[in-house]
C-alpha positions as a Markdown table, in Angstrom:
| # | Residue | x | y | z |
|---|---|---|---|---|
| 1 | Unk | -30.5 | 11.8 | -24.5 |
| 2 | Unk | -27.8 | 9.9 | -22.3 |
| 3 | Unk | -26.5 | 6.5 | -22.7 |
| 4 | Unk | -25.9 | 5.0 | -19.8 |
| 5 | Unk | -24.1 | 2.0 | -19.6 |
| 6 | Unk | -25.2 | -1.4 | -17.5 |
| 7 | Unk | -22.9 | -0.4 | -14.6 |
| 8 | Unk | -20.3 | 2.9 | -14.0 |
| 9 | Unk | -18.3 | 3.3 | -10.8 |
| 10 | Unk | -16.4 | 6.2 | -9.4 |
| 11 | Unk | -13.1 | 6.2 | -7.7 |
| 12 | Unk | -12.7 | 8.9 | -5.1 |
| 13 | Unk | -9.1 | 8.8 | -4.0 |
| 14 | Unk | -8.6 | 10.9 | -0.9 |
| 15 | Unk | -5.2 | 11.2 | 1.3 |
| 16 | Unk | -2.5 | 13.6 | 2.6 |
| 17 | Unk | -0.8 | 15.9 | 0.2 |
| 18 | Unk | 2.2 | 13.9 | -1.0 |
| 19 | Unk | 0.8 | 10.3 | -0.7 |
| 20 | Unk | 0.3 | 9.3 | -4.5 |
| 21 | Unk | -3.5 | 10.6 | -5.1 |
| 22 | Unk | -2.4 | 11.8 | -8.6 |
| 23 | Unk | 0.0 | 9.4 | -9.2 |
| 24 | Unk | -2.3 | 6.2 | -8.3 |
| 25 | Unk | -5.6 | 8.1 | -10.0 |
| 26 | Unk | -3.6 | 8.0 | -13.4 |
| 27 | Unk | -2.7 | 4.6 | -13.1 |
| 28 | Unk | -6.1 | 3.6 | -12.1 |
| 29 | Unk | -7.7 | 5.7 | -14.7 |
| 30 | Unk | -5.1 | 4.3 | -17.2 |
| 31 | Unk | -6.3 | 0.8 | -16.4 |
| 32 | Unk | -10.3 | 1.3 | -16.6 |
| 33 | Unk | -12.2 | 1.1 | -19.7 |
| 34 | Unk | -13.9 | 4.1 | -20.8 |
| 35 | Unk | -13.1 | 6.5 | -18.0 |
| 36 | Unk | -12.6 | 9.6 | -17.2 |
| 37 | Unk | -10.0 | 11.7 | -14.7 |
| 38 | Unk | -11.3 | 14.7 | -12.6 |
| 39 | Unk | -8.1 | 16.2 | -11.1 |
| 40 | Unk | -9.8 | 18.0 | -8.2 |
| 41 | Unk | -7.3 | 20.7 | -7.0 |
| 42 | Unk | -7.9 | 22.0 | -11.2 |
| 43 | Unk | -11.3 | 23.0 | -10.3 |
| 44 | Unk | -10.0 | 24.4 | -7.1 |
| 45 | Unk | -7.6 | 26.6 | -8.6 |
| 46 | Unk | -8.9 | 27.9 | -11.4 |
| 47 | Unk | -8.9 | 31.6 | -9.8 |
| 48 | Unk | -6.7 | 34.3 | -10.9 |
| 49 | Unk | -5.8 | 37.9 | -9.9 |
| 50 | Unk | -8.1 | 39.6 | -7.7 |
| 51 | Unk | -11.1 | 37.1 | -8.3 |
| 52 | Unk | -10.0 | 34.5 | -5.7 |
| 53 | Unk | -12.2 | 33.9 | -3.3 |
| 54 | Unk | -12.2 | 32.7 | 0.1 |
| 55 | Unk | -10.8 | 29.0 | 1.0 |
| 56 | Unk | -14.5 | 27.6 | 2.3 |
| 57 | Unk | -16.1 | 29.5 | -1.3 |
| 58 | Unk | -13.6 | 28.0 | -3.4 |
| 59 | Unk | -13.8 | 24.7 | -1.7 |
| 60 | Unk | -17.6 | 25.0 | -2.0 |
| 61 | Unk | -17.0 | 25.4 | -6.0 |
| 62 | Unk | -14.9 | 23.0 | -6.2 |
| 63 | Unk | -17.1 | 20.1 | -5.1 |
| 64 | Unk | -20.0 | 21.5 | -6.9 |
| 65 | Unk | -17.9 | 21.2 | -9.6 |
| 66 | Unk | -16.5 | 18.1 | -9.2 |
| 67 | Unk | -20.3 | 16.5 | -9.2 |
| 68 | Unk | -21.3 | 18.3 | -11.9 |
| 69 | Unk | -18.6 | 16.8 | -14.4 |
| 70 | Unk | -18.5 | 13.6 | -12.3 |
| 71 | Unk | -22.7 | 13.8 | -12.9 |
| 72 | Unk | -22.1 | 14.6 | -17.1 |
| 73 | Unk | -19.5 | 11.7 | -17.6 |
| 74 | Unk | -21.6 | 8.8 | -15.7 |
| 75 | Unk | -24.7 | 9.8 | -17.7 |
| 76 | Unk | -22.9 | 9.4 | -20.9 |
| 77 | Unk | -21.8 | 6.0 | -19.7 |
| 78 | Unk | -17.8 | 6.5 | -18.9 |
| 79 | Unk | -16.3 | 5.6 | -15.0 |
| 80 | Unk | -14.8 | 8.3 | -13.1 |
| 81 | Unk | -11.9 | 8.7 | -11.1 |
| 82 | Unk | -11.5 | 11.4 | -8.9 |
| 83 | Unk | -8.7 | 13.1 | -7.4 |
| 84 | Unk | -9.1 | 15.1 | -4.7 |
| 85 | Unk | -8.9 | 15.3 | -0.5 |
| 86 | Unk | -11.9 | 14.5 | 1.5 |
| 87 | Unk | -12.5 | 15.8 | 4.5 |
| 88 | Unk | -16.0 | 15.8 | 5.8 |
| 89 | Unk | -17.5 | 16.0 | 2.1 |
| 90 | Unk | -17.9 | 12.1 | 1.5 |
| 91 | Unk | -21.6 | 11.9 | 2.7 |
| 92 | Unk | -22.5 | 15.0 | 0.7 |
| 93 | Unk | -20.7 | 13.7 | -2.1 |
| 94 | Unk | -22.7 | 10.2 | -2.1 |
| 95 | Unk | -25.9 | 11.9 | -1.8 |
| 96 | Unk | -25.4 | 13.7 | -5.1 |
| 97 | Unk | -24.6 | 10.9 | -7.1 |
| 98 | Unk | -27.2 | 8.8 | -5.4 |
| 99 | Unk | -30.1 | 8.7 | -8.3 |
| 100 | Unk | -27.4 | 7.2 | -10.6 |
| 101 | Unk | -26.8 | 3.5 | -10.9 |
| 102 | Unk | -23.5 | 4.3 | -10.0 |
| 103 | Unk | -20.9 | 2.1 | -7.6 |
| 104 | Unk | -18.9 | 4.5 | -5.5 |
| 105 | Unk | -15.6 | 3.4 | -4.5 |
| 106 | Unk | -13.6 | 5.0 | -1.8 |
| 107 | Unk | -10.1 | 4.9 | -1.1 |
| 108 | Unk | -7.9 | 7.2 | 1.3 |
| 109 | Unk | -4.6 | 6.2 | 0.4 |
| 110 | Unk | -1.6 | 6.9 | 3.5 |
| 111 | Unk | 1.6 | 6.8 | 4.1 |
| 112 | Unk | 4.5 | 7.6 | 7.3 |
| 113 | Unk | 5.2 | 10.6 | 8.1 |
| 114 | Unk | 8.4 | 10.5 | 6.8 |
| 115 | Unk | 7.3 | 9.1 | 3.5 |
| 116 | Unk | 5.3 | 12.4 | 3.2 |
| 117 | Unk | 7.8 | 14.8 | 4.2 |
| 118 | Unk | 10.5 | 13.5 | 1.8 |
| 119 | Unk | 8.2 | 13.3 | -1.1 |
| 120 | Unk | 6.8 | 16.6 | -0.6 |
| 121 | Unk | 10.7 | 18.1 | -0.1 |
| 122 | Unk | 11.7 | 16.0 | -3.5 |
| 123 | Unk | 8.5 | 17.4 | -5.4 |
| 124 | Unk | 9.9 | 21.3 | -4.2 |
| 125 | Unk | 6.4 | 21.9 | -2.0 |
| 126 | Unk | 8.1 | 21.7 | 1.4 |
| 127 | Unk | 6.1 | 24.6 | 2.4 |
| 128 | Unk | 3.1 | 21.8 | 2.4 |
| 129 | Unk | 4.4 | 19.7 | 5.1 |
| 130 | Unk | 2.4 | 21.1 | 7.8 |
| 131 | Unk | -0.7 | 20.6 | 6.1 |
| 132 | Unk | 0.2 | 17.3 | 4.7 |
| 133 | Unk | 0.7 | 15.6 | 8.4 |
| 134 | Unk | -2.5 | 17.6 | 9.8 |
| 135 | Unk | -4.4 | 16.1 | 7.0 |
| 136 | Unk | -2.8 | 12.4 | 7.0 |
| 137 | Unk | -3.6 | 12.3 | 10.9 |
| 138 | Unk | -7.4 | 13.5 | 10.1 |
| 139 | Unk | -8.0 | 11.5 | 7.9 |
| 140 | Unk | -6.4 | 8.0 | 9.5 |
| 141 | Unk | -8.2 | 8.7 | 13.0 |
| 142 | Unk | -11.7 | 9.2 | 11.0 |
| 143 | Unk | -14.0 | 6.2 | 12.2 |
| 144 | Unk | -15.4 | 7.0 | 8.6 |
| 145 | Unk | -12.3 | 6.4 | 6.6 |
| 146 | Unk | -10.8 | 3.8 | 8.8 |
| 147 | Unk | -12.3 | 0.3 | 6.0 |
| 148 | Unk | -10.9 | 2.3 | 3.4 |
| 149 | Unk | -7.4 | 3.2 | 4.4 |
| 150 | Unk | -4.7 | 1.9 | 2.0 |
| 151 | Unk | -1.2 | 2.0 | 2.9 |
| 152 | Unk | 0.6 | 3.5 | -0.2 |
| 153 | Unk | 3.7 | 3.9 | 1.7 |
| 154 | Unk | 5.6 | 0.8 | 0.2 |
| 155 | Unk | 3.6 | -0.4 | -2.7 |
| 156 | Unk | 3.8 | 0.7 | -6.3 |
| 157 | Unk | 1.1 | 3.0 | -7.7 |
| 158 | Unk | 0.0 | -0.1 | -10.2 |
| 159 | Unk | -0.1 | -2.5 | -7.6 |
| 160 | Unk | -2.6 | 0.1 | -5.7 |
| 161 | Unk | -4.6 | 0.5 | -8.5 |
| 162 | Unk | -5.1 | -2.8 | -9.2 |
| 163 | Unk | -6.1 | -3.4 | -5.3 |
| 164 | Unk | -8.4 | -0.4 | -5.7 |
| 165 | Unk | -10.2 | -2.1 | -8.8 |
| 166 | Unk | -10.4 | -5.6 | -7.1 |
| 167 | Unk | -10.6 | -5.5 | -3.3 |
| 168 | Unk | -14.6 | -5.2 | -2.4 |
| 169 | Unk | -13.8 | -3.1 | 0.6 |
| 170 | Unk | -13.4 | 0.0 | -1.1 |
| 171 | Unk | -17.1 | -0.3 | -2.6 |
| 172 | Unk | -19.9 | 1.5 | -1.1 |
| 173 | Unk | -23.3 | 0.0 | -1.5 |
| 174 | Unk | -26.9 | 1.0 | -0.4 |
| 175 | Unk | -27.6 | 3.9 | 1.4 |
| 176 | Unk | -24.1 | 5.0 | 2.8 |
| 177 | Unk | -24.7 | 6.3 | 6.0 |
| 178 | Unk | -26.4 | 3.4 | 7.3 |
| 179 | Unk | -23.3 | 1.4 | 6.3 |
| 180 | Unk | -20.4 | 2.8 | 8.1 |
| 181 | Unk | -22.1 | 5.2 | 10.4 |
| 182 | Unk | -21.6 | 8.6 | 9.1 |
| 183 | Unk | -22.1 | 11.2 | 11.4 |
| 184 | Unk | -20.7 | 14.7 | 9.7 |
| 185 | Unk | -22.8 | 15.9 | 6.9 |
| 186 | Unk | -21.7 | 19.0 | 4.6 |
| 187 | Unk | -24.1 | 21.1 | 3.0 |
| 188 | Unk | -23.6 | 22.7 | -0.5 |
| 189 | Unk | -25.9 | 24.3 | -2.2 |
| 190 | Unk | -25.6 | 26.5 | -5.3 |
């Protein structure tokens, strides 16, 4: 039998390689009662040898994965943040977790150009770059990320968090797709 407490929330943290996700997921994980992290690119690349499988299969996996522990730790009455990119998976995502009396919070965190390129050069994954800017201009122009773009460019990752726990514009309430218009829909099934 699960215990589920009055209210749980998850925090889905999306942005660009390089921008703070895991960074500002700790904090905000560190800050929150009775939560638990889900580090997203884990699940991604838990593959080894000649078992990998193809980037769409493994991404599949990945979010199926990601649901299924998010799933587990709400019923048993603990938050959730999660820290992984987005893409077109946020619809899909909310669906699954719909039947739970669960508040999903959204954030795509972003940052210059710049920002990213030095951070990702410091860090020794210069070879991420490319990506890093194709995904940080995807995800800004998106007419479904634009209420939930926060600048991390200039701010410390406990002043984010704190912004993520408090400012209302990063909750998601009722039926999601009616609220900001979502038009792209993945489908996974297992």
């Amino acid at each position: 039998m699960h215990f589920i407490k009055k209210s749980v929330a998850v925090y889905l943290i999306s942005g660009p390689l390089g921008v703070g996700k895991s960074t500002v997921s700790k904090t905000l994980a560190d800050a929150t009662n009775q939560c638990a992290l889900i580090e997203g690119d884990l699940l991604l690349h838990i593959y080894r040898g000649e078992t990998e499988l193809p980037w769409e299969e493994r991404l599949r996996l990945a979010w199926l994965n990601i649901v299924a522990v998010a799933r587990n730790l709400l019923q048993d009455g603990l938050d959730v943040v999660i820290d992984f990119v987005v893409e077109d998976e946020l619809q899909w995502f909310y669906d699954q977790l719909s039947d739970l009396d669960a508040t999903l919070h959204y954030v795509v965190l972003h940052a210059e150009p710049d920002t990213l390129t030095a951070r990702l050069n410091q860090r020794g994954d210069a070879q991420y770059i490319h990506r890093s800017l194709f995904l940080r201009d995807k995800l800004m122009k998106s007419p479904t990320n634009e209420p939930f773009l926060l600048d991390a460019d200039h701010k410390p990752p406990d002043e984010l968090a704190e912004e993520i726990l408090k400012d209302a514009r990063f909750r998601i309430n009722g039926t999601f797709s009616q609220n900001i218009g979502f038009s792209t829909y993945v489908t996974y099934t297992r």
